[in-house]
C-alpha beads as a LAMMPS data file, in Angstrom:
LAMMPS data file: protein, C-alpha beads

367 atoms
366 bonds

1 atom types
1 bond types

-500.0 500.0 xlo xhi
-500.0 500.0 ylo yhi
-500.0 500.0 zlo zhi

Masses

1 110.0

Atoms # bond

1 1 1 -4.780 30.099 42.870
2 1 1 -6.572 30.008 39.407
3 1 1 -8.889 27.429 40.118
4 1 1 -13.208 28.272 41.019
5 1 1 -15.807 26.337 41.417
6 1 1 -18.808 26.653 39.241
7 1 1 -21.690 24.412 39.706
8 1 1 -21.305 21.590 41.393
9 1 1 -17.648 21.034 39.927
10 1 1 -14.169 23.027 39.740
11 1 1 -12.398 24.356 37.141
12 1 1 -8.687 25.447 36.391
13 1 1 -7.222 27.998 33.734
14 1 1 -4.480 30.059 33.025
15 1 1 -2.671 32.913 30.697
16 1 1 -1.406 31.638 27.665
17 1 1 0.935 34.063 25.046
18 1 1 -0.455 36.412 23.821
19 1 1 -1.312 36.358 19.715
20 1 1 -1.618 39.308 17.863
21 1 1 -1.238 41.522 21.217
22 1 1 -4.454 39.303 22.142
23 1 1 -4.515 37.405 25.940
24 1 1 -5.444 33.996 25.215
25 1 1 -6.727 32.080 27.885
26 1 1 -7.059 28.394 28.559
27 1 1 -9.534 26.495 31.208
28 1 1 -10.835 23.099 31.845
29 1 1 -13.608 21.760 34.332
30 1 1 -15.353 19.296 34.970
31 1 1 -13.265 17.804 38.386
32 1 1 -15.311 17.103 41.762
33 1 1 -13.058 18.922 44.121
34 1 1 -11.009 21.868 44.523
35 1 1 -7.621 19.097 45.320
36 1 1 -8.026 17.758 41.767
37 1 1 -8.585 20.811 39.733
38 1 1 -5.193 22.580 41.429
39 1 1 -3.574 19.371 40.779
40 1 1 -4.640 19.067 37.023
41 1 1 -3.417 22.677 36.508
42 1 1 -0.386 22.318 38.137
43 1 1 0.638 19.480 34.869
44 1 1 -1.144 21.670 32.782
45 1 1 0.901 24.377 33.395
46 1 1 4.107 21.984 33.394
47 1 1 3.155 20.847 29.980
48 1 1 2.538 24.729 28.858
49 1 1 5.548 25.707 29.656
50 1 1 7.765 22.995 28.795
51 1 1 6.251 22.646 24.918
52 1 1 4.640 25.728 24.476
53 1 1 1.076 24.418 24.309
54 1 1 -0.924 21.289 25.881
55 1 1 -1.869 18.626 24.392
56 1 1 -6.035 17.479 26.069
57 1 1 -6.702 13.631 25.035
58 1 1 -9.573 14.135 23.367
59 1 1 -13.186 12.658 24.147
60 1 1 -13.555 11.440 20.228
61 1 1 -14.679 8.086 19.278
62 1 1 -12.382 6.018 17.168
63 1 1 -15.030 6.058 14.450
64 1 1 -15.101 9.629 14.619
65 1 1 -11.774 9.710 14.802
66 1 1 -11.080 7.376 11.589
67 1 1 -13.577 9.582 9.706
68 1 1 -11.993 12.368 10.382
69 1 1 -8.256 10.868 9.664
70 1 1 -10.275 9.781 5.936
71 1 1 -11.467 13.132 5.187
72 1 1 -8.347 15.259 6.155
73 1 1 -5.491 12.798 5.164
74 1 1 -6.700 10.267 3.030
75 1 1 -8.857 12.286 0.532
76 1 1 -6.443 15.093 0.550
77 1 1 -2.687 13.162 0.341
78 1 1 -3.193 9.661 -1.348
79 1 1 -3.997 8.097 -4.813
80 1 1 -7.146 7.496 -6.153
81 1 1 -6.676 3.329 -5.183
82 1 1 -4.886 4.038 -1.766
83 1 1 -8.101 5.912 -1.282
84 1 1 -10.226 2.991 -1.668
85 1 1 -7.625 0.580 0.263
86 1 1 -8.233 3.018 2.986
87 1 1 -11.681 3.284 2.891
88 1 1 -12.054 -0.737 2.810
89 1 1 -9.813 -1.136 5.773
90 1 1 -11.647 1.683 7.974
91 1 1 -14.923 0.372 7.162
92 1 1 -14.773 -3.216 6.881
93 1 1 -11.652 -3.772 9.830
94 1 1 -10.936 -1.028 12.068
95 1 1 -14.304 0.770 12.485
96 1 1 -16.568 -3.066 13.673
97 1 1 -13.786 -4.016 15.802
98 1 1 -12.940 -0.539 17.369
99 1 1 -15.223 2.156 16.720
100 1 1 -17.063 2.045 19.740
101 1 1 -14.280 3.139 21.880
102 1 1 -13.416 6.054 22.820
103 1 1 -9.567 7.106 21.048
104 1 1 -8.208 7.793 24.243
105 1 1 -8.967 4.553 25.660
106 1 1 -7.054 2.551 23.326
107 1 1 -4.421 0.070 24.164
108 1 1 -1.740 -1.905 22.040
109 1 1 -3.468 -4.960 23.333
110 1 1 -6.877 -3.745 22.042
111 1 1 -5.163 -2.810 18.453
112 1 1 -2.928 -6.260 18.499
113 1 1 -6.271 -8.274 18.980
114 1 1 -7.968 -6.750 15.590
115 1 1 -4.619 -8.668 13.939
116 1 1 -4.967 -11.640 16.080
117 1 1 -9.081 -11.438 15.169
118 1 1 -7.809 -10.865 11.360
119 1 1 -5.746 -13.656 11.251
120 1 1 -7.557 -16.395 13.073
121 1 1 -10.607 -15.670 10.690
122 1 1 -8.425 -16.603 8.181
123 1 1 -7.261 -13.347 6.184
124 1 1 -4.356 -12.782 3.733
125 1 1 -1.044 -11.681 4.740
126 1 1 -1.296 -8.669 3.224
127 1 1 -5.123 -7.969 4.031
128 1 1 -3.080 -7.692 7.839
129 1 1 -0.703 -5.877 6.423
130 1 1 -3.156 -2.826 4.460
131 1 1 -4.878 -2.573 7.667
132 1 1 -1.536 -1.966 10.196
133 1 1 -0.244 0.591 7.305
134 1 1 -3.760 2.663 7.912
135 1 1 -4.102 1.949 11.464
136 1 1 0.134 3.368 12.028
137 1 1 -0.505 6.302 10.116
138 1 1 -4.189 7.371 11.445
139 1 1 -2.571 6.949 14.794
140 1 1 0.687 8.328 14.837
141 1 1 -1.177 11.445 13.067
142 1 1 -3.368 11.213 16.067
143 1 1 -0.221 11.861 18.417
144 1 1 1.265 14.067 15.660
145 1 1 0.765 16.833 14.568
146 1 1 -3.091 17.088 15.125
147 1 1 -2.411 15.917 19.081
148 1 1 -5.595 14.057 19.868
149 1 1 -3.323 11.736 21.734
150 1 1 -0.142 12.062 23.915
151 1 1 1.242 8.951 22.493
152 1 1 1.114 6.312 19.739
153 1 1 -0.127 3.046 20.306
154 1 1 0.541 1.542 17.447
155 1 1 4.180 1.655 18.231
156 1 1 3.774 -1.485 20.590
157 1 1 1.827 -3.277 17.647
158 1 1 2.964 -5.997 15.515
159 1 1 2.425 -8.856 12.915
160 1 1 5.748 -10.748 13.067
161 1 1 4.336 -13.415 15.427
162 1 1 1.275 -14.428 12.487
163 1 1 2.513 -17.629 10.522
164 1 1 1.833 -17.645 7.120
165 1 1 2.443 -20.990 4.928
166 1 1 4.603 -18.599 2.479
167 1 1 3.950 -20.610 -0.855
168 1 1 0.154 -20.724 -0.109
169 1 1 0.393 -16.834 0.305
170 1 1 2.914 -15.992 -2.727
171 1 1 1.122 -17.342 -6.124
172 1 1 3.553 -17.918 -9.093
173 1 1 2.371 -19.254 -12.277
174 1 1 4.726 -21.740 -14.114
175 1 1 6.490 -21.138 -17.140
176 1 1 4.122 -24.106 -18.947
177 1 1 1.079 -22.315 -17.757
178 1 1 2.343 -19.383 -18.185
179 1 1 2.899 -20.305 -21.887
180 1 1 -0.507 -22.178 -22.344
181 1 1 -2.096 -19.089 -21.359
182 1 1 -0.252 -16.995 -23.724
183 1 1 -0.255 -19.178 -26.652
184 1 1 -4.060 -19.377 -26.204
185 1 1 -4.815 -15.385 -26.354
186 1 1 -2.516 -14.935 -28.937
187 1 1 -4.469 -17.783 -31.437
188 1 1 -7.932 -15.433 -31.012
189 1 1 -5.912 -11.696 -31.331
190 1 1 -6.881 -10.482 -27.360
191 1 1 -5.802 -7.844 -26.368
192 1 1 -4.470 -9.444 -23.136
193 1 1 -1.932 -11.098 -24.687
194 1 1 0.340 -7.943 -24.990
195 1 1 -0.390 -7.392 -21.270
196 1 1 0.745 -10.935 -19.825
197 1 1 4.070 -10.826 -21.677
198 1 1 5.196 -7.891 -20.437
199 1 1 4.260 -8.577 -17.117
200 1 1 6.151 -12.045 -17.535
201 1 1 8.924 -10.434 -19.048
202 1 1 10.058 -7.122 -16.736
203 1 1 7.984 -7.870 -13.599
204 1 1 6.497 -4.339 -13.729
205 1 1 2.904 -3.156 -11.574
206 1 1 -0.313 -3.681 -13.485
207 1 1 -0.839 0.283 -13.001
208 1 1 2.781 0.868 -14.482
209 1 1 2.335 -1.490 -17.518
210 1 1 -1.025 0.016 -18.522
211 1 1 0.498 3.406 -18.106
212 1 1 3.474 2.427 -21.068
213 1 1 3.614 4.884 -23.985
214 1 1 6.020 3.909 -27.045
215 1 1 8.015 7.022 -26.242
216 1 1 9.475 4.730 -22.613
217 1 1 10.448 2.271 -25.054
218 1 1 13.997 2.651 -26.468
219 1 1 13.541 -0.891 -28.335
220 1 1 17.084 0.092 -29.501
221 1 1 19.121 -0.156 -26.671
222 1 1 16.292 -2.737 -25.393
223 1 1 15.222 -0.623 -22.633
224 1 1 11.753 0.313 -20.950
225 1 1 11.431 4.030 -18.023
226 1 1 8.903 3.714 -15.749
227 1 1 7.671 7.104 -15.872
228 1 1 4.172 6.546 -14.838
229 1 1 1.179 4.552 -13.163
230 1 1 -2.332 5.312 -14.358
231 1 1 -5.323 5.818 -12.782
232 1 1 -8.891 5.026 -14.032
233 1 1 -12.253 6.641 -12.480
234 1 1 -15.687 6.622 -13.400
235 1 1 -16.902 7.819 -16.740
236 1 1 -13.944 6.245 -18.845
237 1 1 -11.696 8.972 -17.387
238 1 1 -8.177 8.172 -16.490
239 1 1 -5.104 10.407 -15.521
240 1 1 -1.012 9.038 -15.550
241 1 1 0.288 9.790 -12.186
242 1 1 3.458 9.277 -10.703
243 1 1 4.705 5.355 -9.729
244 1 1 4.075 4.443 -6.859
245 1 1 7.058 5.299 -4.647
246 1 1 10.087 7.764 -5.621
247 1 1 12.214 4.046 -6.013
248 1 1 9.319 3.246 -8.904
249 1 1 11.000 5.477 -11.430
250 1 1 13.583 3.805 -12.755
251 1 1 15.024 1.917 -16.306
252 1 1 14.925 -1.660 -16.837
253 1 1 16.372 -3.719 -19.330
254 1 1 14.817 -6.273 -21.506
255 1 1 15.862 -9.177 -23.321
256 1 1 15.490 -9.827 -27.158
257 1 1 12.186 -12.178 -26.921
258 1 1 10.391 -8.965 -25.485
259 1 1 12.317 -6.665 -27.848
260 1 1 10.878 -8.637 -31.018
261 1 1 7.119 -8.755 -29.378
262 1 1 6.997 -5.177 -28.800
263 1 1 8.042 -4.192 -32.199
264 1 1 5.726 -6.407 -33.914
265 1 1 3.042 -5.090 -31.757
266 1 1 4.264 -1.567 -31.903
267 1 1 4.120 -2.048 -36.008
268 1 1 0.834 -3.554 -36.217
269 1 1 -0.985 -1.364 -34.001
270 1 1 0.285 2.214 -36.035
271 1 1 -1.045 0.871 -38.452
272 1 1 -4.636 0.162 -36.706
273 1 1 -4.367 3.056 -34.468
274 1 1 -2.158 5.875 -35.445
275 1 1 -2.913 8.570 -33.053
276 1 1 -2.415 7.481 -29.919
277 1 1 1.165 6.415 -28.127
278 1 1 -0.052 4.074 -25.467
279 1 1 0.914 0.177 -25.623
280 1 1 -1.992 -1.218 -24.540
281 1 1 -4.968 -1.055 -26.497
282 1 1 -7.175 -2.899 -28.023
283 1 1 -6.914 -4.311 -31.684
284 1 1 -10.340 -3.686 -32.139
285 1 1 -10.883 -0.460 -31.000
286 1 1 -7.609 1.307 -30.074
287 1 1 -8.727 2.283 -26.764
288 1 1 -6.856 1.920 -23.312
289 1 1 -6.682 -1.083 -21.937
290 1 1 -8.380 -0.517 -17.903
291 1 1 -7.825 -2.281 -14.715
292 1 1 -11.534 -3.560 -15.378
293 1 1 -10.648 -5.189 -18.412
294 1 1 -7.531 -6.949 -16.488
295 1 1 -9.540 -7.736 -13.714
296 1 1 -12.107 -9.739 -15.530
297 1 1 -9.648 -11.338 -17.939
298 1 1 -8.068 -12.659 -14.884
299 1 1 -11.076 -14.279 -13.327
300 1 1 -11.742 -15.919 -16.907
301 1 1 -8.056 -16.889 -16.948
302 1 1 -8.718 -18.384 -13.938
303 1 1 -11.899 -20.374 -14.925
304 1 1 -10.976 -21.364 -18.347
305 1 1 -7.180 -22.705 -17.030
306 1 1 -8.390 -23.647 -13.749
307 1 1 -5.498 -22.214 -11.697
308 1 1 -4.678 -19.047 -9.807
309 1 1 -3.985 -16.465 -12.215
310 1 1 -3.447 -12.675 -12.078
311 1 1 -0.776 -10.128 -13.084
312 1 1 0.819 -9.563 -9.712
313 1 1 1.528 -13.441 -9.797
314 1 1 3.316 -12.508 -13.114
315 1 1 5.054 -9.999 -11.178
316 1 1 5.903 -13.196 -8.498
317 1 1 6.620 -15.517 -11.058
318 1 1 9.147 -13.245 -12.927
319 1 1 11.062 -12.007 -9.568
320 1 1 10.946 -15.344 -8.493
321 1 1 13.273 -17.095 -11.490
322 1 1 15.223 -14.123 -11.230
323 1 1 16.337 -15.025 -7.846
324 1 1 16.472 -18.529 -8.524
325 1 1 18.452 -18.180 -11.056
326 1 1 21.369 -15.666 -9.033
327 1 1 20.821 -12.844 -9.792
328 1 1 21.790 -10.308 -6.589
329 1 1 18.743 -9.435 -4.351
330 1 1 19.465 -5.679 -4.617
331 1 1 19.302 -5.545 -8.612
332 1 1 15.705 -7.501 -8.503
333 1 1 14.989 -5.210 -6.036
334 1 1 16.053 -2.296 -8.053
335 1 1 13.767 -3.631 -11.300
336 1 1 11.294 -4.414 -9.263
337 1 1 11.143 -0.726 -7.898
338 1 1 10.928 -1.702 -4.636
339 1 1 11.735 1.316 -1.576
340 1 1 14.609 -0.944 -0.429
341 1 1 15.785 -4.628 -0.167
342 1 1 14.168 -5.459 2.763
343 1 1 11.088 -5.528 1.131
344 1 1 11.921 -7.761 -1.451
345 1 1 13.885 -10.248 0.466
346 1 1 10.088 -10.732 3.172
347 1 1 8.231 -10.817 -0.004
348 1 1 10.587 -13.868 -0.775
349 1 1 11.877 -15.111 1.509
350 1 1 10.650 -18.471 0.951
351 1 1 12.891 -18.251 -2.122
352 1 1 15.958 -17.724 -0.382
353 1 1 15.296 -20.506 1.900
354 1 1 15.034 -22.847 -1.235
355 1 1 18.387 -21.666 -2.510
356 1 1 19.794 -22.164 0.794
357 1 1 18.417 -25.754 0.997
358 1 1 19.644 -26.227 -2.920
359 1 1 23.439 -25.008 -1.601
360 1 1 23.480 -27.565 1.166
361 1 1 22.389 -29.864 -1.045
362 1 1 24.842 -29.207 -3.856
363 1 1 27.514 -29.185 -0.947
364 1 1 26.705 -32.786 0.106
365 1 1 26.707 -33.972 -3.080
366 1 1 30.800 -33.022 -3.544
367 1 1 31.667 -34.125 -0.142

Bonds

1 1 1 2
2 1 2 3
3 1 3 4
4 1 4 5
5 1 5 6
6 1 6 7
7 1 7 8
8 1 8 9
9 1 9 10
10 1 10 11
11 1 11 12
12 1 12 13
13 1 13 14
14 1 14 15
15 1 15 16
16 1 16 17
17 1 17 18
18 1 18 19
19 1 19 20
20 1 20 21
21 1 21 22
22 1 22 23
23 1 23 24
24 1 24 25
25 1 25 26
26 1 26 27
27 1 27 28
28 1 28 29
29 1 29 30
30 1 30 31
31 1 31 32
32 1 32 33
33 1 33 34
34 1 34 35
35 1 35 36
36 1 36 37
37 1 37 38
38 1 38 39
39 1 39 40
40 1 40 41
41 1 41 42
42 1 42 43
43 1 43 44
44 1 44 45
45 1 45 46
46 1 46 47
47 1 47 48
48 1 48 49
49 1 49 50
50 1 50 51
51 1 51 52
52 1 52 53
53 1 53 54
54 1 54 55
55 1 55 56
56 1 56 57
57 1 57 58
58 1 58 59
59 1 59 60
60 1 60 61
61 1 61 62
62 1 62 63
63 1 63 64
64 1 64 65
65 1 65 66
66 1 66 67
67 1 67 68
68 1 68 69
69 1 69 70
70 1 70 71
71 1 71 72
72 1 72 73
73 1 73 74
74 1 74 75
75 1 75 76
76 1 76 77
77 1 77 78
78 1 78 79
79 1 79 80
80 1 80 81
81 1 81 82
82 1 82 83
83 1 83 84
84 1 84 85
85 1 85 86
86 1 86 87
87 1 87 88
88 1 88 89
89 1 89 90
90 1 90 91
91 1 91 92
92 1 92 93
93 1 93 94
94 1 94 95
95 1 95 96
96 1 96 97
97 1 97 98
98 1 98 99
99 1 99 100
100 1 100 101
101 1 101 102
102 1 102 103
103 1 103 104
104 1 104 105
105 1 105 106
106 1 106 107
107 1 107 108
108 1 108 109
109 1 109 110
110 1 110 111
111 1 111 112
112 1 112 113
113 1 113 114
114 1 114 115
115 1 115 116
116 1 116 117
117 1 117 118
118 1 118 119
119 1 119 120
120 1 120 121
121 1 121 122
122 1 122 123
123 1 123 124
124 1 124 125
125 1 125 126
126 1 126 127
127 1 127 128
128 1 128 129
129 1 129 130
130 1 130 131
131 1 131 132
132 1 132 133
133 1 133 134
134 1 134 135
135 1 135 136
136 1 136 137
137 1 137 138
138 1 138 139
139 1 139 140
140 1 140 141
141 1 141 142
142 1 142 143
143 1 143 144
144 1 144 145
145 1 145 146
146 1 146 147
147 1 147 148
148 1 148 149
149 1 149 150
150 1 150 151
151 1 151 152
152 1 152 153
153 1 153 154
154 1 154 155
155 1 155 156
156 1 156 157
157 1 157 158
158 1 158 159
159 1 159 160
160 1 160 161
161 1 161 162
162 1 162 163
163 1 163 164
164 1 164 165
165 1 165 166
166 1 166 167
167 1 167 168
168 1 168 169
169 1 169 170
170 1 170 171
171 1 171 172
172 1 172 173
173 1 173 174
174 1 174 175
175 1 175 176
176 1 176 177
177 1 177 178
178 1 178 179
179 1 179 180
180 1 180 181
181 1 181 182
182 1 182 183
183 1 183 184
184 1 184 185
185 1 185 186
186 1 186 187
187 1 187 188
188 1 188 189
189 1 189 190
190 1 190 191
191 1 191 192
192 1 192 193
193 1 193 194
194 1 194 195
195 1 195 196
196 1 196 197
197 1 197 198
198 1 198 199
199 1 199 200
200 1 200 201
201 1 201 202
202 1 202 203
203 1 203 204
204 1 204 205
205 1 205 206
206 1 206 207
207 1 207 208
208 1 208 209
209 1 209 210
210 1 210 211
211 1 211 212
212 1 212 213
213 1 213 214
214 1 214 215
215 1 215 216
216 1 216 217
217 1 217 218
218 1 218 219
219 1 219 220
220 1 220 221
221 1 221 222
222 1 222 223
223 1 223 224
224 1 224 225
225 1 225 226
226 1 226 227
227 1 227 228
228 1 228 229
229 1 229 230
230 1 230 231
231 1 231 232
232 1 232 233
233 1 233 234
234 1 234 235
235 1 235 236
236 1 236 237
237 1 237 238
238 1 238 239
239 1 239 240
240 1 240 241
241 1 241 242
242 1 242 243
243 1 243 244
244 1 244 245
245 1 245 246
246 1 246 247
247 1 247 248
248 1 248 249
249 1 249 250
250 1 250 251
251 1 251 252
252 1 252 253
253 1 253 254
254 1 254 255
255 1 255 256
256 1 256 257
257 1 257 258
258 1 258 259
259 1 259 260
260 1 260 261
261 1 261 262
262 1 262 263
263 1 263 264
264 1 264 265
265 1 265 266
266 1 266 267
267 1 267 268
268 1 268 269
269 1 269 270
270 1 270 271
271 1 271 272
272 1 272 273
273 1 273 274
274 1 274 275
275 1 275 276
276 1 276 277
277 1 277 278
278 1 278 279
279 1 279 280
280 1 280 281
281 1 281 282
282 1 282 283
283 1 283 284
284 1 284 285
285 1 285 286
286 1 286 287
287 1 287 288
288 1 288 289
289 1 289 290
290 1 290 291
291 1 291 292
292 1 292 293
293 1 293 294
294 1 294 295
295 1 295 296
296 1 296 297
297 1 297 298
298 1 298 299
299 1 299 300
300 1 300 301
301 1 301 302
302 1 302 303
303 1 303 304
304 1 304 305
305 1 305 306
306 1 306 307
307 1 307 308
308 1 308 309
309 1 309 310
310 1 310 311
311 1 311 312
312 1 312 313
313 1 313 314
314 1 314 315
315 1 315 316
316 1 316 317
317 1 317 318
318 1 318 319
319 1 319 320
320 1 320 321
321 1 321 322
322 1 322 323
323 1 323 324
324 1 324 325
325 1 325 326
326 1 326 327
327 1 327 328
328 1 328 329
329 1 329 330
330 1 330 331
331 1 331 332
332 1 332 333
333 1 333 334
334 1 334 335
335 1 335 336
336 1 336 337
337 1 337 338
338 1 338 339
339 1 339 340
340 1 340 341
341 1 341 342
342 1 342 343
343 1 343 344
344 1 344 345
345 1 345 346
346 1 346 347
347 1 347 348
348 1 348 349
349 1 349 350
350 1 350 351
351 1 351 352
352 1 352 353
353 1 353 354
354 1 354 355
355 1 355 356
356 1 356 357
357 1 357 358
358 1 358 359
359 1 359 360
360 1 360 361
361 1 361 362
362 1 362 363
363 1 363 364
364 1 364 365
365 1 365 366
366 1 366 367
């Protein structure tokens, strides 16, 4: 029997295949008695042969573990922002709650009590929900292909059960605001202004709108193709990448009010700026518009209005009236570039229960 005893403990190994006419060996230790070393090669050898190679738990620390999932799948496979969601969520979630286990040694309970932790300290929605998208994919990489676990415990993890007041969590800004605010950048020549309108008017991602060239304008056959998101890094340096899922791409139509803005803006700023193509720029200047600039503009849109204000809750506010005012879920999903309709019906669904409120209510009324 393959099993010896060196030390004070016992150890197990056997043939593997051969590579490259090479005998490759494989052998544990480590167990107290000859009974549990035959009996941990006996399912090692099971395992071998039913797979073609075993799969050891490893003894790796989960903050070893998430370091290592950051530096070999999150640096090499995601966008330069995804990179820094990930790195927030490791750092400031996963890596104080868990890191001092050991990755073998956790459980769904352990994982479902960083949510539970999350959400009775009072984070967002979708603070919960960037952390369960790293955690899934750091563990079920874990389990496959790189094997440091047998199975996925993430699987038995989820964040249906947190209760969210959905209008506290989804911020739209009303059509009067929504005009104040516009009216008000317009009367001192910002550079925002161009920004806010078309995120009122098509609904499309900050990245995506900052991305626009004139050439993804057909103003013609009143039409914008979202080609692109951008991304800005240190040093001024930015780089047009790809939207953000493969359902990003896609055409959207627009209506005459955003038709006649773009072409005055589109006139005025050839003029200014003649060499270069992109949309948003500054008057001033002609350079890009950045997420910086956006970001502070909508902290002093904020201050100076003195209500929640950014250009996602444009995004909000414009999907929002759509469905409001019938149009099908599946074509504001399709404008919205959303992967499917299931995301845009949880996003709001606390519009869908109004409408189904207003339809009982319209019912009543003719009975």
């Amino acid at each position: 029997m393959p099993v010896r005893k060196r030390g004070n403990t016992w150890s197990w190994y056997f043939d593997m295949a051969k590579v490259n006419g090479k005998r490759q060996r494989k052998e544990k230790g480590g167990y107290k008695t000859k009974a549990e070393a035959e009996k941990a090669l006996a399912k090692a050898k099971e395992e071998y042969e039913a797979c073609g190679k075993i799969t050891f738990e490893t003894e790796m620390s989960v903050h070893d573990f998430m370091n290592y999932f950051y530096e070999n799948y999150s640096l090499v496979k995601l966008k330069y922002y995804t990179i820094g969601v990930h790195a927030n969520c490791i750092n400031k979630h996963i890596i104080p709650a868990i890191g001092h286990l050991k990755l073998k040694s956790v459980t769904p309970a352990v994982l479902q009590n960083i949510f539970d932790d999350m959400y009775k300290n009072g984070y967002a929605k979708e603070t919960l929900k960037k952390v369960y998208g790293v955690l899934s994919k750091a563990f079920k990489m874990a389990n496959y292909p790189w094997e440091f676990l047998k199975t996925n415990p993430m699987d038995h993890v989820s964040l249906r059960d947190y209760r969210y007041n959905e209008n506290e969590e989804l911020k739209i800004v009303s059509k009067e605001d929504f005009n104040t605010i516009a009216n008000y950048y317009r009367s001192i020549d910002h550079y925002f202004w161009i920004v806010i309108q078309i995120a009122w008017h098509t609904g499309m991602r900050r990245g995506e709108i900052l991305a626009l060239r004139w050439q993804d304008i057909d103003l013609i056959n009143k039409t914008i193709h979202i080609k692109h998101s951008i991304t800005f890094k240190k040093g001024g340096v930015f780089e047009l990448m790809s939207p953000k899922t493969s359902s990003s791409y896609r055409k959207i139509a627009i209506g005459d009010t955003l038709v006649s803005i773009l072409s005055e803006h589109k006139e005025r700023m050839q003029l200014l700026h003649p060499n270069t193509d992109f949309v948003c720029i500054k008057p001033t200047t002609g350079k890009l518009i950045n997420i910086y600039d956006t970001k502070y503009m909508n902290l002093r849109t904020q201050q100076m209005f003195n209500i929640h204000f950014d250009l996602h809750s444009l995004r909000h506010s414009h999907a929002t009236m759509l469905i409001e005012g019938g149009v099908p879920m599946k074509a504001v999903s399709e404008r919205l570039g959303h992967n499917n309709i299931a995301t845009t019906m949880d996003i709001y669904t606390h519009v869908t229960k109004k409408i189904e409120r207003d339809s009982v209510n319209v019912f009543e009324s003719m009975i």
